[in-house]
Steps between C-alpha positions, in 0.01 A plus 500: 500500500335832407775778483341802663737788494377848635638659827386248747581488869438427894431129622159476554283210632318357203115625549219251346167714476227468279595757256194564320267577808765764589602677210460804437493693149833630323583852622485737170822510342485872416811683359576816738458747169134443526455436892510810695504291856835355382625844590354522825535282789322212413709221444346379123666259315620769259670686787663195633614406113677831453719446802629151426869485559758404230763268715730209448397227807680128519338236701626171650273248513498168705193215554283567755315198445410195295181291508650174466535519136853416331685848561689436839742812432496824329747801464459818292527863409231736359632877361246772433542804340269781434609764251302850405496512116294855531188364302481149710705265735815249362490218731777198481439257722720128548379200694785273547390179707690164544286257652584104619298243478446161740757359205764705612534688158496895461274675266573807438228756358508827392280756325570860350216718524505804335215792439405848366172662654390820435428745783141555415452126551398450132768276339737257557798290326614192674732246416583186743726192432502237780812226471548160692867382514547726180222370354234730370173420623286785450530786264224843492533797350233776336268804612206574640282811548178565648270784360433728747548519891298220639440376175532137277801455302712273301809293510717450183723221525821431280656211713387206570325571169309765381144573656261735579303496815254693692562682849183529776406821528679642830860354401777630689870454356759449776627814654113688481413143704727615740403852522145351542568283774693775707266805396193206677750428782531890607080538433493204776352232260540187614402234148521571158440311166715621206549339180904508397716479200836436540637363164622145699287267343291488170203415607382932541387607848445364823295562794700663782323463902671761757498469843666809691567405832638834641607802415753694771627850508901539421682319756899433566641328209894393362460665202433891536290584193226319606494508866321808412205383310241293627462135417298161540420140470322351149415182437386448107371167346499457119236311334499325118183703326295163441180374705685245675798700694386438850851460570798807457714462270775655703509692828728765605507687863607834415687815754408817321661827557284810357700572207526143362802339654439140649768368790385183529343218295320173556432304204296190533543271188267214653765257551736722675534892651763691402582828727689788453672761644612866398870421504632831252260821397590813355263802406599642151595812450264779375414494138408829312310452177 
């Protein structure tokens, strides 16, 4: 099971298209300092970046379905935090699943996901650690940068052991993946292909297919903050970088909100879906740097 851990969120019906007649090119991933629309009133990726919301959000998660593999129950929590560290975003996230198989035996897994990203979209630390029953089963920690905006990069690994690879040209890191999506969502794009690094795995970055489904102007909602803000439904597919991935690695149906926040998830693992609901959120306060 691949841990993905970014703000994920509404159930979604899993979408099967062929990505590659559809895609369309990356959106430039331009820091506002040098883009004077990301003032104005276009809605650029830098624009939507600068407006992501530091918050604390706990999900409870429950199956939604299993394809007759061994998992025949699942319980679990996910907590998400986003915190402004005034040159990038601090985000802790925890993944705590137990799942039971035909056997009748509980397996509990759980990974810790932590990362630093500069605002600019530049640089990123990341360090994951994924237990089963205690166990550890998967360990990653290191850096990565990319050169410029839109540009190749690198990824420096310490853990599982030290390596060095290359980044596509185009690599997002997490939260400016986000602000991409959203920043496409409010331009009324419809399919994008973006190349992600998320520091999960250590095999460098994968190929990320977006579907947005819809996009809706603020509407009635439980928690206040964002009833405001508009929001909409993402479905994103993550493919290994190797000529054979016909297949996702993972799938996730995604509820955005317009400054980041997810209230909703549906994780498809291939054996099983997991889904999720906003159960506790909290803005954070203001912070002056």
């Amino acid at each position: 099971m691949k841990p993905w851990l970014l703000a994920i969120a509404a159930a979604l019906c899993l979408i099967t298209l062929p990505w590659a007649a559809f895609a369309e090119p990356p959106m430039p991933l331009t820091p506002a300092a040098d883009n004077p629309a990301a003032h104005l009133g276009e809605p650029t990726a830098a624009k939507i970046a600068a407006g992501l919301a530091a918050h604390r959000a706990f999900y409870k998660l429950t199956l939604d379905t299993s394809h007759g593999g061994d998992v025949i129950a699942a319980t679990g929590t996910m907590s998400y935090e986003v915190m402004d560290a005034c040159d990038g975003w601090a985000v802790q996230q925890r993944l705590d699943m137990t799942i039971t198989n035909r056997d009748g035996q509980d397996v509990r897994m759980v990974s810790d996901y932590a990362t630093w990203e500069s605002k600019d979209g530049l640089r990123m630390r990341f360090r994951m650690r994924q237990t089963t029953d205690a166990a550890t089963t998967e360990v990653t920690s290191g850096e990565a940068s990319v050169d410029h905006p839109g540009g190749a990069g690198e990824v420096r690994y310490s853990l599982p052991k030290v390596n060095v690879q290359k980044l596509p040209a185009g690599t997002l890191f997490p939260m400016w993946h986000t602000a991409t999506i959203i920043a496409a969502a409010e331009q009324g794009k419809k399919v994008l292909a973006l190349p992600l690094f998320d520091g999960t795995g250590d095999t460098g970055a994968q190929d990320t297919s977006v579907v947005i489904t819809s996009w809706h102007k603020p509407e009635p909602f439980r928690f206040a903050p964002l009833a405001a803000l508009p929001s909409g439904n993402v479905h994103v597919a993550f493919f290994d970088r190797t000529p054979d991935a016909s297949e996702p690695d993972y799938e996730v149906g995604m509820h955005y909100w317009e400054n980041g926040v997810a209230d909703q998830l549906n994780m498809d693992f291939g054996d099983f879906v997991m889904q999720g609901k906003l159960d506790q959120f909290k803005l954070a306060s203001p912070h002056h740097c």
